[in-house]
C-alpha positions as CSV (number, residue, x, y, z in Angstrom):
1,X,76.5,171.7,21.7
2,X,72.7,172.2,20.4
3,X,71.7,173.7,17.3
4,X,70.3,176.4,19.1
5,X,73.6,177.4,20.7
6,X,75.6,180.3,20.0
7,X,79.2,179.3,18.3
8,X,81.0,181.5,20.5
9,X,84.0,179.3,21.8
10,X,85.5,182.5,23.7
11,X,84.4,181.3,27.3
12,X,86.5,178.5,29.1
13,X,85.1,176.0,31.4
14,X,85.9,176.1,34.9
15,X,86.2,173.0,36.5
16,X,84.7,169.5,36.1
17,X,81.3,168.6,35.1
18,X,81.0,165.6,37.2
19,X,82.1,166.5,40.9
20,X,81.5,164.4,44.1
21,X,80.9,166.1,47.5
22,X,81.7,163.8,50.6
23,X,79.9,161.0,49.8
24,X,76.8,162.5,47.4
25,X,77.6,163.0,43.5
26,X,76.2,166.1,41.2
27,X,77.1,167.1,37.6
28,X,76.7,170.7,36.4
29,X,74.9,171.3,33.0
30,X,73.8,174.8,31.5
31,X,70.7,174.5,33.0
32,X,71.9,174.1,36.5
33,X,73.4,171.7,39.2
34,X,71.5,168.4,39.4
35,X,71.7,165.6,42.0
36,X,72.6,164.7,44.6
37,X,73.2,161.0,43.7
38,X,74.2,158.2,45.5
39,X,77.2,156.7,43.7
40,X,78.7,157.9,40.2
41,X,76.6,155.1,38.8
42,X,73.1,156.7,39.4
43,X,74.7,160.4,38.1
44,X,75.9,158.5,35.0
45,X,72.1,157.1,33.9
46,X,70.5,160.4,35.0
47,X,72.9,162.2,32.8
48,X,71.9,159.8,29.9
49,X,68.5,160.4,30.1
50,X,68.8,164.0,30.6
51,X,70.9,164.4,27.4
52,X,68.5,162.6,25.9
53,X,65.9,164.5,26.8
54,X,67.4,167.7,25.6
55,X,68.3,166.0,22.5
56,X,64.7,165.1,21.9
57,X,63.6,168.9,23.0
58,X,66.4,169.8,20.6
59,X,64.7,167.7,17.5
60,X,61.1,168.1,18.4
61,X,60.6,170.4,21.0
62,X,58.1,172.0,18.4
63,X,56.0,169.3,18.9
64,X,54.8,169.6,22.5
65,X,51.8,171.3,23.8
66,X,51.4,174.9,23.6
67,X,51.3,174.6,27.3
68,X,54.7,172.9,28.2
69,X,57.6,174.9,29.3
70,X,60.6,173.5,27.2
71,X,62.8,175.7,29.9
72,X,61.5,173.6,32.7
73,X,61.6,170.3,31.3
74,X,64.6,168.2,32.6
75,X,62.8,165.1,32.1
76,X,60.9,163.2,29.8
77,X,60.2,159.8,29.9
78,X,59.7,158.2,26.5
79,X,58.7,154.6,26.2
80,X,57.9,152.4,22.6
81,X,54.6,152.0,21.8
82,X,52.8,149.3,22.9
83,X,50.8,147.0,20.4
């Protein structure tokens, strides 16, 4: 759950998060449906850097550009600086 969430427990969740369909595998977040992926492997480090990535939005979503949609960011690539 993010900060920014409501803590309204009342809804229940329907179904799994992490489905497969025939051979191509998706995972459902608030945000949407996202994949399709090849094996459960590739779903699993997408997902990773996706939470990531709204955890970051989450902590410092302040920070970006005037200019950056924080609703259409599902993505960000964050590397350590290089000396």
């Amino acid at each position: 759950m993010r900060r920014s969430d409501h803590k309204d427990f009342s809804h229940q969740r329907r179904g799994k998060r992490v489905y497969r369909v025939g051979s191509e595998w998706f995972y459902r977040t608030r945000e949407g449906k996202r994949g399709p992926f090849a094996n459960e492997m590739e779903l699993r480090a997408d997902l990773l850097s996706f939470v990531g990535t709204m955890d970051f939005l989450d902590e410092k979503g302040d920070d970006l550009p005037l200019d950056v949609d924080q609703d259409d960011v599902t993505y960000i690539d964050i590397e350590a600086p290089r000396y």
